[in-house]
C-alpha positions as CSV (number, residue, x, y, z in Angstrom):
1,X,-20.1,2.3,28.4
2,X,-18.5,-0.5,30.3
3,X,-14.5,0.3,30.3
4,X,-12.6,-1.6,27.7
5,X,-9.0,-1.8,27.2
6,X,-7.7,0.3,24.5
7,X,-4.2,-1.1,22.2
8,X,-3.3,1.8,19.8
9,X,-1.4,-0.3,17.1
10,X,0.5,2.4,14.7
11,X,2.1,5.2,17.1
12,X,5.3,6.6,16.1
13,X,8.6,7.5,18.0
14,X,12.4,8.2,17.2
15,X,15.2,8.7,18.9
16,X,18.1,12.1,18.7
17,X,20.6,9.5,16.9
18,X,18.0,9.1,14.0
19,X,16.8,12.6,14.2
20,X,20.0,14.1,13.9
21,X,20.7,11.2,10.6
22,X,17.6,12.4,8.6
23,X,18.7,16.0,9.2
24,X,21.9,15.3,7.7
25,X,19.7,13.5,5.1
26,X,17.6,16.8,4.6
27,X,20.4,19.1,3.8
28,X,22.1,17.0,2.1
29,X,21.6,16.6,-2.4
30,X,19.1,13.6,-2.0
31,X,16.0,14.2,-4.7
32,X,13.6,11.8,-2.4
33,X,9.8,12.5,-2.0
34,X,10.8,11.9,1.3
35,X,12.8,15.1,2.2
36,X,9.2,17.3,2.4
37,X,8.3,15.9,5.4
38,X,11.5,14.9,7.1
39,X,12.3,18.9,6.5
40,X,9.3,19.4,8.8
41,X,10.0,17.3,11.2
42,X,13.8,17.8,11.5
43,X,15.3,20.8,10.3
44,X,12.7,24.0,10.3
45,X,15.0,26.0,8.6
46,X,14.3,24.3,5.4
47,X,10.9,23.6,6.1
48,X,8.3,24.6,2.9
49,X,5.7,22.2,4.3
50,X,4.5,23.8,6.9
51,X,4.8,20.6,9.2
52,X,7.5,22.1,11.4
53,X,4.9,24.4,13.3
54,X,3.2,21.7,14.1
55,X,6.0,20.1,16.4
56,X,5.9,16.7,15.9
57,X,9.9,16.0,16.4
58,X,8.9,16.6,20.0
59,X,6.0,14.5,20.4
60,X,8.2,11.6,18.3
61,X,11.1,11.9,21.1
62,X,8.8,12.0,24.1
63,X,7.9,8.4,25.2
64,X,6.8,9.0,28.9
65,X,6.3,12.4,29.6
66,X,3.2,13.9,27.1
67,X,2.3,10.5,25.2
68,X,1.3,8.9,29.1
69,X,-0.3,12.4,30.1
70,X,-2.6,12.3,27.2
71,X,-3.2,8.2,26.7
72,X,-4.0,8.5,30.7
73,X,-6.2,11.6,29.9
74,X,-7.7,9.6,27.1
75,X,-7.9,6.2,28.5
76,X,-5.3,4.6,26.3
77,X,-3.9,1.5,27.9
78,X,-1.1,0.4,25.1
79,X,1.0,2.1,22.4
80,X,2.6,-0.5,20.4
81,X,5.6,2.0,19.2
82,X,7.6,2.2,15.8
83,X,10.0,3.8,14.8
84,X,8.4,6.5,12.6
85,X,8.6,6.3,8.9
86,X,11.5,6.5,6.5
87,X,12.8,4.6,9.5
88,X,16.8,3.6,8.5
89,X,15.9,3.7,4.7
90,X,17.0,6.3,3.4
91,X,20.2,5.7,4.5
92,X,23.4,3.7,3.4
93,X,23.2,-0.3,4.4
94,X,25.5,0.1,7.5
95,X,24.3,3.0,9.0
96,X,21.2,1.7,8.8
97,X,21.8,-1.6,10.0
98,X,23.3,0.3,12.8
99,X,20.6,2.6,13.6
100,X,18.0,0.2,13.6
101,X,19.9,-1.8,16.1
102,X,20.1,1.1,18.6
103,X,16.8,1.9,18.2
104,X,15.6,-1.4,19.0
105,X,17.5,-1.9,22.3
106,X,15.7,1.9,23.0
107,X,12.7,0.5,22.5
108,X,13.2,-2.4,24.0
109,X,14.1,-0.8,27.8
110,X,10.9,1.3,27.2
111,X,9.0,-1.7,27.0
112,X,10.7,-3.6,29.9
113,X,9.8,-0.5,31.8
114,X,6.9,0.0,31.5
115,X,5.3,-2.9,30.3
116,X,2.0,-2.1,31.3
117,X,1.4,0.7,28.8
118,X,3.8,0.4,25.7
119,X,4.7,-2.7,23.0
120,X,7.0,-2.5,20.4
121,X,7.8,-3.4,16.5
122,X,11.5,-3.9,15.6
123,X,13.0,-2.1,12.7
124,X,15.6,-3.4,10.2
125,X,17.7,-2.3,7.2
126,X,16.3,-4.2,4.1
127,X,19.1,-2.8,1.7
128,X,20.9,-5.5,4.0
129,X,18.2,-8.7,4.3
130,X,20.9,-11.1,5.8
131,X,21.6,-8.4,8.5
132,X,18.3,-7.4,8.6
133,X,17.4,-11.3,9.1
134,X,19.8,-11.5,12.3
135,X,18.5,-8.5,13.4
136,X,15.2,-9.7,13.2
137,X,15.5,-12.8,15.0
138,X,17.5,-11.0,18.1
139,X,14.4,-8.3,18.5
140,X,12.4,-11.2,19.0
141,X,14.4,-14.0,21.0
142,X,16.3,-11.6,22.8
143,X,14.6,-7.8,23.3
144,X,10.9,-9.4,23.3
145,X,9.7,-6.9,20.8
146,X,6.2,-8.0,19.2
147,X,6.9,-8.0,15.2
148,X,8.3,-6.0,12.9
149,X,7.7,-2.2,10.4
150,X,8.9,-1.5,7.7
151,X,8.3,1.6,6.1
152,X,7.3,0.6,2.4
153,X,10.2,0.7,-0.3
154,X,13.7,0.9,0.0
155,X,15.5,2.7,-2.8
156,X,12.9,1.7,-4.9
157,X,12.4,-1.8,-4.7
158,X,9.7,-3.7,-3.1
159,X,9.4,-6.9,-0.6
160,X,8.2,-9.2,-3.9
161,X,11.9,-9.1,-4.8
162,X,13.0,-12.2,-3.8
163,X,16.2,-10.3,-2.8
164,X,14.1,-9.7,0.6
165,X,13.3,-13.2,1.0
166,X,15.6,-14.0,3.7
167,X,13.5,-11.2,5.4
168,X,9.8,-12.3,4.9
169,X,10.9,-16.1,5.9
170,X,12.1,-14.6,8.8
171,X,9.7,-13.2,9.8
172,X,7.1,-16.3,8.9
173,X,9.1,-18.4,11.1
174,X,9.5,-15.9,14.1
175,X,5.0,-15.7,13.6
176,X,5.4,-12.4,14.1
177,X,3.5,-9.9,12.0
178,X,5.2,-7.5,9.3
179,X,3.5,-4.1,9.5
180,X,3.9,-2.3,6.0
181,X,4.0,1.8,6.5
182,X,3.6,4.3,4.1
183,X,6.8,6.5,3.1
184,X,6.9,9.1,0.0
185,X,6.6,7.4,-3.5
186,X,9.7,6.1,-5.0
187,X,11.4,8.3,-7.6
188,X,9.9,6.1,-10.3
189,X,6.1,6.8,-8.8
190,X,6.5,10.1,-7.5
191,X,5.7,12.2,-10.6
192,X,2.2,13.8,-10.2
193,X,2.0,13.1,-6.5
194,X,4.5,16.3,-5.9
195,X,2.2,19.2,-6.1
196,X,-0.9,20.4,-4.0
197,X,0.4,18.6,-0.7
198,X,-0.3,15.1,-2.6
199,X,2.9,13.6,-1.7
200,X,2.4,12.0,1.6
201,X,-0.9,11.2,3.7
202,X,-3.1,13.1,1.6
203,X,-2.5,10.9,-1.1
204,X,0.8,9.7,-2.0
205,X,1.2,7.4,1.1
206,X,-1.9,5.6,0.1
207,X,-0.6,5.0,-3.5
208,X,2.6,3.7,-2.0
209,X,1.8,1.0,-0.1
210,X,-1.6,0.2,-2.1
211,X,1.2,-0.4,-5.0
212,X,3.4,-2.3,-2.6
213,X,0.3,-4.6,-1.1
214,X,-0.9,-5.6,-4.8
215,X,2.8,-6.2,-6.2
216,X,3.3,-8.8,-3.4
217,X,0.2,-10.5,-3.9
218,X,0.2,-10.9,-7.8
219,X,3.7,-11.5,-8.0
220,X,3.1,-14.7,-5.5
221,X,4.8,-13.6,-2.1
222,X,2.1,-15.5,-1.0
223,X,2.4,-18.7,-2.6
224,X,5.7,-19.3,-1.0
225,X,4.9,-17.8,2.2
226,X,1.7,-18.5,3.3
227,X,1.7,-18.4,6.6
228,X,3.0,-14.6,6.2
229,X,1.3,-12.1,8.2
230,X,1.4,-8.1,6.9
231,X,-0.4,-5.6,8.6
232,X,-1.0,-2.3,6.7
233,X,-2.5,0.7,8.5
234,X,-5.1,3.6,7.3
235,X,-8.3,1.1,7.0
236,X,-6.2,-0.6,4.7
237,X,-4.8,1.6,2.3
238,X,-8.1,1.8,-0.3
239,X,-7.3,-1.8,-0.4
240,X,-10.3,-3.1,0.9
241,X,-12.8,-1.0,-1.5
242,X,-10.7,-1.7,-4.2
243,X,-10.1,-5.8,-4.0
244,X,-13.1,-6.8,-6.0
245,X,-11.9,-5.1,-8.9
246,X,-8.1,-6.1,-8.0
247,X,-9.0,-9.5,-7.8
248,X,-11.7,-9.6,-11.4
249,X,-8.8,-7.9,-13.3
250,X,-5.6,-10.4,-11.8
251,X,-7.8,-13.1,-13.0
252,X,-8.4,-11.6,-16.5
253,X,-4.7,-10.6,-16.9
254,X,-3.6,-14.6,-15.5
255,X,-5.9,-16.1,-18.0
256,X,-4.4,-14.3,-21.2
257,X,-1.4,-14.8,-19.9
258,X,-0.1,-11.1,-18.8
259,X,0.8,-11.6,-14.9
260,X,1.9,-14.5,-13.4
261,X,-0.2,-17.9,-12.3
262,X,-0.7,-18.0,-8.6
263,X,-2.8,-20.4,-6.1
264,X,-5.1,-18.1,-4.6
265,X,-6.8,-15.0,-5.9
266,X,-6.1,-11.5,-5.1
267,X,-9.0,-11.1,-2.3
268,X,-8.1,-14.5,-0.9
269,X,-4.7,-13.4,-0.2
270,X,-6.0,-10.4,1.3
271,X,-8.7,-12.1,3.7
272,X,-5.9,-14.7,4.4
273,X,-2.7,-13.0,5.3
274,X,-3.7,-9.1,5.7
275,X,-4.6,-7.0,8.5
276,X,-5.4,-3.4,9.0
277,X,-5.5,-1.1,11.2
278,X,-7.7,2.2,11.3
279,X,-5.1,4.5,12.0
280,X,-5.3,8.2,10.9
281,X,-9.3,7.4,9.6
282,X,-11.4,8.2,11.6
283,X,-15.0,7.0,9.6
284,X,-17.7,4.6,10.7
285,X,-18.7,3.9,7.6
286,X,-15.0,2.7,6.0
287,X,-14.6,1.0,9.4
288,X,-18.1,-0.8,9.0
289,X,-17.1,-1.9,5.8
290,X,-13.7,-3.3,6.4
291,X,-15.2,-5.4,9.4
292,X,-17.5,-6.8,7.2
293,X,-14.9,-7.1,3.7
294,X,-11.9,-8.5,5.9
295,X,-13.9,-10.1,9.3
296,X,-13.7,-8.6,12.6
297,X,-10.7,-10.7,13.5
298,X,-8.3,-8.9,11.0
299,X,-9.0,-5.3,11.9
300,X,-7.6,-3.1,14.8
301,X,-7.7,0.2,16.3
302,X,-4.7,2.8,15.9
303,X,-4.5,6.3,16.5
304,X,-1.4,7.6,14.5
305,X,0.5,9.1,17.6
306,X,1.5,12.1,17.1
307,X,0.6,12.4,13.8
308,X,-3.2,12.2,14.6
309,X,-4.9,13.5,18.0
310,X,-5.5,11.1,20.3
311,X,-8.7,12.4,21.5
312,X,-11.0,11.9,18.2
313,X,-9.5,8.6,17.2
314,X,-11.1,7.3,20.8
315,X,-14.4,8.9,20.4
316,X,-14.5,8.0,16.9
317,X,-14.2,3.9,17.9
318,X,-16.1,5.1,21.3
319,X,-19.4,5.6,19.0
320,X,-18.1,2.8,16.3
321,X,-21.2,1.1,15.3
322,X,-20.2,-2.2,16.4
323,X,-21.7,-4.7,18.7
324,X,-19.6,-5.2,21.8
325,X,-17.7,-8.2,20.9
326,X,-16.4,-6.4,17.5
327,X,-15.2,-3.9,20.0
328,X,-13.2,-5.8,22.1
329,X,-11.5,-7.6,19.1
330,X,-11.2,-4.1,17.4
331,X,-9.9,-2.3,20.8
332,X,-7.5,-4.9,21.5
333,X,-8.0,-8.6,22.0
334,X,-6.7,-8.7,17.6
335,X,-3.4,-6.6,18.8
336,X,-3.1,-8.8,21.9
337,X,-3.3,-12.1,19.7
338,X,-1.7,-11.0,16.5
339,X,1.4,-8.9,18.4
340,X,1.4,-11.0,21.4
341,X,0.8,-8.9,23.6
342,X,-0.2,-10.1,26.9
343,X,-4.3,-9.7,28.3
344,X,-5.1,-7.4,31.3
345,X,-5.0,-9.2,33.8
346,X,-8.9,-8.8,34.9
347,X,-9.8,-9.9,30.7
């Protein structure tokens, strides 16, 4: 196989002062879904998940030691790097208006440093969208980040309150992309999703953003910003296998009158202002399928670092049954048009 350039577009980081915030957060009285995982990742002594043998808190806080021995090993040229999810939202407006600002200049010297082998999506407080706004804008114009994560609700509420406005217009007019990530279901959707190890990527996360995808589109995000790019990872939350009936049953409920009137359909939002990425699923099929569903041009390759090893998500795309131009778009000409991120310089 000729050598390609490989983007991974969904790999995870932190840094101690968030770290040491969410383990405040875990021992703390909060009742979020949330608290499972962050006990696994940041305080072992509360740990019922089993996560915290697994050690991702160190793999989240390394950025150039392990992550480049393996994506060398493994022929990864690019991580585009988040900060992993809750993010800053699970915690009050100015701390995390504050954290997401410190993490964002972090970031941003890692990708000044090395920009050769790591990008980066901004973070923001949404409980605060005309900080988050400012924020926003200076992660673009000034740190030269490449777009934007947000790790699904805050506090409950979702980006189709216009409350969050000032956020998505932001965001529309900086054309940089808003990549949706999965956190545990809000208190209002986390019922069943609490037992049998449901609540996050099993299941839970898939609900979660699914939920927060179709509540944007039918309650006509869309129509008012329609040049609005999300990205959601996970070949697309069950999105993709689920639009046809999405969109037959919008249409039904529109025409009696029981959700609200917008321009498009569901699927033509989706083909218009969705992209995925395959992180964390690893299965030629699904992948076949969402190329075909969504077109070539709005799919991408991720790995799920360190969630996810890095060595099966490349032979999985490796032995993808695509032809080779799908492979370059898939490997990384999408990331390097749709998070600007600049060609090698032998493409």
């Amino acid at each position: 196989m000729t050598r390609i350039r490989r983007i991974a577009t969904e790999e995870a980081f932190s840094i101690p002062e968030v770290a040491e915030a969410l383990r405040d957060v875990v021992r703390g009285p909060s009742q979020s879904l949330d608290r499972l995982l962050c006990a696994g990742i940041y305080d072992a002594e509360s740990d019922t998940t089993g996560y915290a043998r697994m050690s991702f808190l160190d793999g989240l806080l390394d950025i150039e030691g392990e992550r480049l021995r393996q994506m060398d090993e493994f022929g990864v040229d690019v991580q585009l790097l988040s900060l992993t999810a809750p993010g800053v939202q699970m915690f009050d407006a100015d701390t995390a208006t504050d954290l997401a600002a410190l993490a964002n200049d972090y970031l941003a010297d890692v990708c000044a440093r090395r920009p050769d082998r790591f990008a980066g999506l901004a973070s923001f407080a949404p409980h605060s969208p005309k900080r988050a706004a400012r924020e926003m804008e200076r992660a673009i114009t000034e740190l030269k980040l490449n777009g934007f994560m947000v790790n699904s609700h805050t506090y409950g509420e979702y980006l189709d309150d216009p409350k969050f406005w000032p956020i998505l217009e932001t965001a529309e007019a900086l054309d940089r992309v808003l990549y949706i990530h999965p956190r545990a279901a809000s208190d209002t959707l986390k019922g069943p999703l609490q037992d049998y190890g449901m609540d996050s990527a099993m299941w839970g996360y898939g609900v979660e953003v699914g939920t927060h995808v179709v509540r944007m589109m039918a309650g006509g995000v869309f129509d008012r910003f329609p040049n609005l790019k999300i990205c959601i990872g996970h070949m697309g939350e069950a999105i993709p296998f689920w639009i046809w009936r999405i969109a037959f049953m919008n249409k039904r409920a529109q025409q009696i009158g029981l959700a609200r009137k917008t321009e498009l359909t569901m699927d033509e939002y989706f083909q218009r202002n969705f992209l995925i990425t395959t992180s964390g699923v690893e299965d030629p099929l699904a992948l076949r399928y969402s190329i075909d569903k969504l077109g070539v041009d709005n799919v991408m390759w991720a790995i799920d670092y360190p969630y996810q090893p890095t060595q099966p998500a490349v032979e999985f795309m490796d032995a993808a049954p695509l032809d080779a131009e799908e492979m370059a778009k898939v490997y990384h000409r999408n990331a390097e048009r749709v998070f600007h991120i600049a060609p090698a310089k032998d493409d």
